[in-house]
C-alpha positions as CSV (number, residue, x, y, z in Angstrom):
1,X,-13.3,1.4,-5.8
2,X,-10.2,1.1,-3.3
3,X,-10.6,4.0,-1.7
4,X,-14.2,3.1,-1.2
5,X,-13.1,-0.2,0.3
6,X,-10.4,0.6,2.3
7,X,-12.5,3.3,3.8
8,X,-15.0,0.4,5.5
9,X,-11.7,-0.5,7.4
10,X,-11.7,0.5,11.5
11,X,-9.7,3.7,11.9
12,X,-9.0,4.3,8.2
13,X,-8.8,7.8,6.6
14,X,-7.6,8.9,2.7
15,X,-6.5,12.0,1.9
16,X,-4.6,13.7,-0.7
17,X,-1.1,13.7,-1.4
18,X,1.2,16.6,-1.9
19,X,2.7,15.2,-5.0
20,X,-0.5,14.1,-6.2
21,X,-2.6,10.8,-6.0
22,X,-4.5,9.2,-3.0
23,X,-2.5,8.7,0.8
24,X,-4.2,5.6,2.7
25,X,-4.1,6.2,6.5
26,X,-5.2,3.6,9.4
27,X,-5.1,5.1,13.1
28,X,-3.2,8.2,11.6
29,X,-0.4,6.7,10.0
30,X,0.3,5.9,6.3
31,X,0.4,2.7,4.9
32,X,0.5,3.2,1.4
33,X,-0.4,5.8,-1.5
34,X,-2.0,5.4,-5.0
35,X,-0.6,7.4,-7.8
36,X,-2.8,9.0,-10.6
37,X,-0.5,6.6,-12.9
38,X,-2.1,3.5,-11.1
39,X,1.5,2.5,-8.9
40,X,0.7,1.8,-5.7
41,X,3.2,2.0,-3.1
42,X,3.1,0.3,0.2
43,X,5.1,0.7,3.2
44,X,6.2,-3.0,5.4
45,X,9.1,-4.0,7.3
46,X,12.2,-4.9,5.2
47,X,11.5,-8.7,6.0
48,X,8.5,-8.8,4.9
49,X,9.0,-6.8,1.5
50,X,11.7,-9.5,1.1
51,X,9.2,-12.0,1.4
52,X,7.0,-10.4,-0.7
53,X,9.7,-9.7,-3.3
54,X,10.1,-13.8,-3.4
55,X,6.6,-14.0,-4.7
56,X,7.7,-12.2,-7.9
57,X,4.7,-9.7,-8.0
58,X,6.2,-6.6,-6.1
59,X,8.8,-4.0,-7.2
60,X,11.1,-2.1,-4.4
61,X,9.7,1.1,-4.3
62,X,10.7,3.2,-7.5
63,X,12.8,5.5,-5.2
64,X,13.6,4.5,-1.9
65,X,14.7,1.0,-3.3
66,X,16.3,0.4,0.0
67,X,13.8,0.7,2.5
68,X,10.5,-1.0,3.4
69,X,8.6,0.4,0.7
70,X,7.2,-1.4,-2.5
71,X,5.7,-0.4,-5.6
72,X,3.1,-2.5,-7.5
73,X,1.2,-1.2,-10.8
74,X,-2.2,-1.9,-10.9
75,X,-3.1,-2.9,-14.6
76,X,-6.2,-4.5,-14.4
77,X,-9.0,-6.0,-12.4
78,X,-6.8,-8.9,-10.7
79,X,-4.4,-6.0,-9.9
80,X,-6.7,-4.2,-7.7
81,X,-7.7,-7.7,-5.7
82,X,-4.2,-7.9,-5.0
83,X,-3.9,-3.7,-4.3
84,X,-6.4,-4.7,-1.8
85,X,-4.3,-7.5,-0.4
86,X,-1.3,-5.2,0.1
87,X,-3.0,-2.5,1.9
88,X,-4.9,-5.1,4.2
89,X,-1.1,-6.7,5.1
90,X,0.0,-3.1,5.8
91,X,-3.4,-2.5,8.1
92,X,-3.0,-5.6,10.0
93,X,0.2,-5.2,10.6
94,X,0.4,-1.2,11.8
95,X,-3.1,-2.4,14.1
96,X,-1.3,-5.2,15.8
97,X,1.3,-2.8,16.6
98,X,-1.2,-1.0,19.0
C-alpha cells in the first residue's frame, strides 16, 4: 500500500534492502526504508528532524541517533497516512534540491 503509492511519485524507484525490508528511492537517492517489523526510517536535515521531534510523533533513528535520520513505527492505519507524510517531506525536499 506504500510502496504502491510512493511508486505514483515522479522519479521514484523501491528496491530491496540488504538487511532486509523495502529502500524508497526518488531521482536515485534514498529517502527512507521500511523494515519487515513495520519501522520506518526517514532521512531529513538535522533541523528539520528537530522540528519534527517537537511534534512528539518521531523517534531519532534507532541507531544513528545523531544524525538526520528518524524512525517512526507504523502500528496502524493512521500510522501509514502519516508514513506517507514523512516520505512525501523527504521527496519534496531531495526534489527541490535539483
Amino acid at each position: 500500500e506504500l510502496e504502491e503509492e510512493i511508486l505514483t511519485w515522479q522519479g521514484t524507484s523501491t528496491g530491496l534492502r540488504q538487511y532486509g525490508g523495502v529502500q524508497f528511492n526518488a531521482y536515485g537517492k534514498e529517502i527512507g526504508h521500511l523494515h519487515s517489523n513495520g519501522l520506518l526510517d526517514v532521512l531529513y536535515s538535522k533541523r528539520i528532524k528537530a522540528a519534527l521531534m517537537k511534534q512528539g510523533r518521531i523517534e531519532p533513528h534507532h541507531i544513528f541517533t545523531d544524525s538526520g535520520w528518524i524512525s517512526f513505527y507504523i502500528k496502524k492505519q493512521e500510522d501509514k497516512n502519516y508514513a506517507k507524510e514523512l516520505l512525501e517531506m523527504a521527496y519534496w525536499r531531495l526534489r527541490s534540491k535539483d
